[in-house]
N, C-alpha and C positions, 0 to 999 in steps of 0.2 A: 893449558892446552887440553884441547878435548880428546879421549879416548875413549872408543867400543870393546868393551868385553867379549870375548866369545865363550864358547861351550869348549870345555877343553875335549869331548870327546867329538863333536858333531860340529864345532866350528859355527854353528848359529849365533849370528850377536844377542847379548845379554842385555845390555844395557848401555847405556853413555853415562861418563865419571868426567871428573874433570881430573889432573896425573897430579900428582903429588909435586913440589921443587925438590930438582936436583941438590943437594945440602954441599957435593964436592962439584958444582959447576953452576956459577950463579948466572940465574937464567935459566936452566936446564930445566927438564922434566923429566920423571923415572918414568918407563911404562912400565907395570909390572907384568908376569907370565901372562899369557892369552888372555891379551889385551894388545889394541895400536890405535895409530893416531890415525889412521884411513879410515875417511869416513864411508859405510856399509852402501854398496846402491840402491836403489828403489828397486825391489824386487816386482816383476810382475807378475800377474794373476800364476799360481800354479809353479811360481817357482820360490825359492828363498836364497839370500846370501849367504855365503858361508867365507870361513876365513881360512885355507888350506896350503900345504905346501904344493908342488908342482904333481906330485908324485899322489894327493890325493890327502895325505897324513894332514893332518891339524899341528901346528906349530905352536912350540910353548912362547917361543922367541918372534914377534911381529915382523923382521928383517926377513927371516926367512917362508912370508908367502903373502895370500893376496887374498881379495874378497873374488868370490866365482860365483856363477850361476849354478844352482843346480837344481831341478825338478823337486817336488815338495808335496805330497802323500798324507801327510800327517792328519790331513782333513776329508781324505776322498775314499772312501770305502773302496777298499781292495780282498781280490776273490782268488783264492788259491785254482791253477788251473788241472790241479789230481780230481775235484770233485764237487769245484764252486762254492766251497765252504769259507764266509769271510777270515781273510788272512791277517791272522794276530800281530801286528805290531811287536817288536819288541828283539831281543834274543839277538838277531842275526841281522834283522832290518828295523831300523824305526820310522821308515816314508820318509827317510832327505835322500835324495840322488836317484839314478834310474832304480826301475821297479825290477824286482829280482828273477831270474828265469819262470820260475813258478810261479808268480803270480801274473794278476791283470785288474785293469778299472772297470771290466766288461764284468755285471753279473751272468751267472751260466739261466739261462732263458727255464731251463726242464733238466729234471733227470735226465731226460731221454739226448740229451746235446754231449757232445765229446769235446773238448780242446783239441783242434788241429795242428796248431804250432803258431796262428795266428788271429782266430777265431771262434766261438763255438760255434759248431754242425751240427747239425739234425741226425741223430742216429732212429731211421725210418724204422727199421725193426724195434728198436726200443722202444721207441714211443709205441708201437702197438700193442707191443707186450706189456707197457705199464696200463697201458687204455684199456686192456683187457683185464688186468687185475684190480685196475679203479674200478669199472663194472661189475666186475664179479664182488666185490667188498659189497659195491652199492647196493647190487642184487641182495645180497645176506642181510643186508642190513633190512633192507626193506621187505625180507620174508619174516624177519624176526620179530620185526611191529606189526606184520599182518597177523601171527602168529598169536603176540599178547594180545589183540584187538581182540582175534576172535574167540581164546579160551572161555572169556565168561558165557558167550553168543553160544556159542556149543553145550555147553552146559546145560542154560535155560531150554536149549532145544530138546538136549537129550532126557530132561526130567519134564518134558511136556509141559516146564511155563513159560518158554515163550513168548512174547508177542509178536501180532504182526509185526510191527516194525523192526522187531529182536529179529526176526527170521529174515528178513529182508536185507539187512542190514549183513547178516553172517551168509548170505547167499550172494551178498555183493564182493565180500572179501575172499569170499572162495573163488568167484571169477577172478579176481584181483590176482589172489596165490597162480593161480594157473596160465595168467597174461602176462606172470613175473617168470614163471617157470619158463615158461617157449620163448624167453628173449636169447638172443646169441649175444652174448655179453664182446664177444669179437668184432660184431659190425662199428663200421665207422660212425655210425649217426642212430644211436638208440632212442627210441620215444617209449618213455614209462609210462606204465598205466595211470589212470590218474587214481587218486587215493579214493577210497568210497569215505563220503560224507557221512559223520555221525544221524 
């Protein structure tokens, strides 16, 4: 007789055996613990079988439950809904059955999105306040390469060697510094200067 193994905690079949003979029942089969002779159904896309008592429990005794359907995770990236952080398997959930209060299969889109209770939302101020501090980052950054650009240019200029090209060149990243300076790092649609060509 054939039997399916299951997982004694999760109830997922293991494998297929064939049962040992009954020694005090000729003819018989033993099944041994979590393991039966039912055979598992064709799970589809997204789900898995499992082997469970009525009540959800995994049974060590095959009489007492049956193969169920149940939703199946184990392969689908899942996002904790406190802050979009992928949600560690393990511990409390391992992706067999529904997916637990806190989490979701929906990644969080931006910082700036909240969990509604069914959705992430656009948190409109957020997102402006982070737009505003992406800019301002960008800003610095791009005052700081103007900044090393121009120390040597400055130099040459200030010990009168120069060249044209050297002065032209530190008169073009001066406008630059200055076209960086008067940006509103707040507006919704920034246009950056373009970089001065060596």
């Amino acid at each position: 007789m054939d039997i399916y193994h299951y997982h004694p905690l999760f109830g997922i079949c293991l494998g297929a055996d064939l049962a040992d003979e009954d020694p005090l029942e000729p003819g018989g089969s033993l099944v041994p613990a979590f393991a039966t002779p039912r055979t598992p159904p064709d799970a589809p896309a997204g789900t898995v079988a499992v082997y469970v008592k009525s009540d959800g429990a995994v049974p060590s005794n095959w009489t007492e439950g049956d193969w169920e359907m149940q939703p199946d995770y184990r392969n689908v990236p899942i996002f904790s809904i406190a802050d979009g952080a992928p949600y560690t398997l393990g511990g409390r959930y391992f992706g067999i059955g529904l997916l637990p209060a806190d989490a979701t299969t929906e990644p969080r889109p931006s910082l700036a999105h909240f969990w509604s209770g069914a959705a992430w939302v656009l948190n409109v101020d957020e997102a402006a306040r982070l737009s505003k501090v992406a800019a301002a980052k960008e800003r610095a950054d791009r005052m700081e390469a103007a900044r090393d650009a121009m120390v040597p240019l400055q130099l040459a200029a200030e010990l009168g060697e120069a060249t044209d090209a050297e002065a032209a060149l530190l008169l073009a990243w001066k406008r630059y510094v200055v076209k960086l300076n008067r940006i509103d790092v707040g507006a919704a649609d920034i246009q950056w200067p373009e970089v001065p060509a060596p």
